[in-house]
C-alpha positions as CSV (number, residue, x, y, z in Angstrom):
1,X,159.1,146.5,-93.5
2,X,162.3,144.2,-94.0
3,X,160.7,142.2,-96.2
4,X,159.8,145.4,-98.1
5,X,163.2,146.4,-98.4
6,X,164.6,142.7,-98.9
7,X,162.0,142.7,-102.4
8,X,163.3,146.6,-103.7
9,X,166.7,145.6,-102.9
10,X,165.7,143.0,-106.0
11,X,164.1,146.1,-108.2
12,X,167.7,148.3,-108.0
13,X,169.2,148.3,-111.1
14,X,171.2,150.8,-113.7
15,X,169.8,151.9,-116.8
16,X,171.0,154.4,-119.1
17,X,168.9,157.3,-120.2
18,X,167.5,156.5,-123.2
19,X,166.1,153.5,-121.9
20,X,164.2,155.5,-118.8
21,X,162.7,158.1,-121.7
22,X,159.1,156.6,-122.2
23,X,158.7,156.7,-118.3
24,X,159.9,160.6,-118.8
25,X,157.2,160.5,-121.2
26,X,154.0,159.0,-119.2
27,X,155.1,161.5,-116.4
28,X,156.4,158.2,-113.8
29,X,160.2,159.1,-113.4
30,X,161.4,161.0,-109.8
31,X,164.6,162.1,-109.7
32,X,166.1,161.5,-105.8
33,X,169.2,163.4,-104.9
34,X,172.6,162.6,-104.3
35,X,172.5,162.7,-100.5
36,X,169.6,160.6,-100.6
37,X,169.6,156.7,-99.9
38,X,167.5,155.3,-103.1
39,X,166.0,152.6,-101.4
40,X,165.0,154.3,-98.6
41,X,163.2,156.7,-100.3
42,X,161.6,153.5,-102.3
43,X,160.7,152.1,-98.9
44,X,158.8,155.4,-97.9
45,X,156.7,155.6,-101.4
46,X,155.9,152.3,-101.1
47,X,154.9,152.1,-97.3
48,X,152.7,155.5,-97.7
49,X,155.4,157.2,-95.9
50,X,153.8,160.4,-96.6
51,X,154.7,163.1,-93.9
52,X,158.8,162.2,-95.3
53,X,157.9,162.1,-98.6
54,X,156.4,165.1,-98.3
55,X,159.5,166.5,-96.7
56,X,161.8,165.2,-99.2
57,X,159.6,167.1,-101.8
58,X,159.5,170.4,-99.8
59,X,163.4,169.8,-99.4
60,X,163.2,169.6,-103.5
61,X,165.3,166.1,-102.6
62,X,162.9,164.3,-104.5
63,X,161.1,165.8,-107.8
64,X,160.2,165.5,-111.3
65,X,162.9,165.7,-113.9
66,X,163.0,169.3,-115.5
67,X,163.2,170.6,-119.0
68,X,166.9,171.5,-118.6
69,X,167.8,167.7,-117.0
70,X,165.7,166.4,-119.6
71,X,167.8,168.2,-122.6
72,X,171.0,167.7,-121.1
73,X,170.3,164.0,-120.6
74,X,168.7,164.1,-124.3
75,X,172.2,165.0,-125.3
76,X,174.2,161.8,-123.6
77,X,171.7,159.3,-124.4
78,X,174.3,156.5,-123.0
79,X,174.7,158.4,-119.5
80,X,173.4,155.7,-116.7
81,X,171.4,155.9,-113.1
82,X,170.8,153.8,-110.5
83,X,166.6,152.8,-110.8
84,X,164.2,151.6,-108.9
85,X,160.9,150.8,-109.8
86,X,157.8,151.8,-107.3
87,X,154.9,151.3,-109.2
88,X,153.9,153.8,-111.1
89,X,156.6,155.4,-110.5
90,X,160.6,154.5,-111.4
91,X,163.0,156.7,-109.2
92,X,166.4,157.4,-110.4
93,X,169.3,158.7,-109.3
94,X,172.3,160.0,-111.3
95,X,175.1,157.7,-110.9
96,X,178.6,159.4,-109.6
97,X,180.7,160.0,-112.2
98,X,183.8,157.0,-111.9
């Protein structure tokens, strides 16, 4: 599993919103939450983790974007996240505000 983590730990990266729109648009972006670790939700999606998924999604930790993210993001097209790519899916998280 390190080694899993060692190669995501290579995938982390910032984009701004604009940039993560035509994943919005084929249905692939998952928002995690704050008070989640990124990569360690990348780690369980990508080891089949699924009873903690599943938790995480119950928890609502871990969901698709909705319509009112979507349009206030549409409105600061510059604003950034922290991303992580987990094919087919690219999770984000919003970055804190500096």
């Amino acid at each position: 599993m390190s080694d899993l983590r060692a190669e995501l730990i290579e995938n982390l990266d910032e984009a701004e919103w604009e940039w993560l729109i035509p994943h919005v648009q084929r249905d692939a972006v998952i928002v995690v939450a704050m008070e989640l670790d990124l990569l360690d939700v990348g780690v369980a999606i990508a080891s089949d983790r699924l009873s903690l998924v599943q938790t995480w999604i119950d928890a609502a930790l871990i969901l698709k974007p909705s319509l009112t993210q979507v349009g206030e993001w549409n409105s600061r097209r510059t604003k950034r996240f922290i991303t992580l790519i987990v094919q087919p899916y690219v999770l984000v998280q919003e970055k804190a505000a500096a």
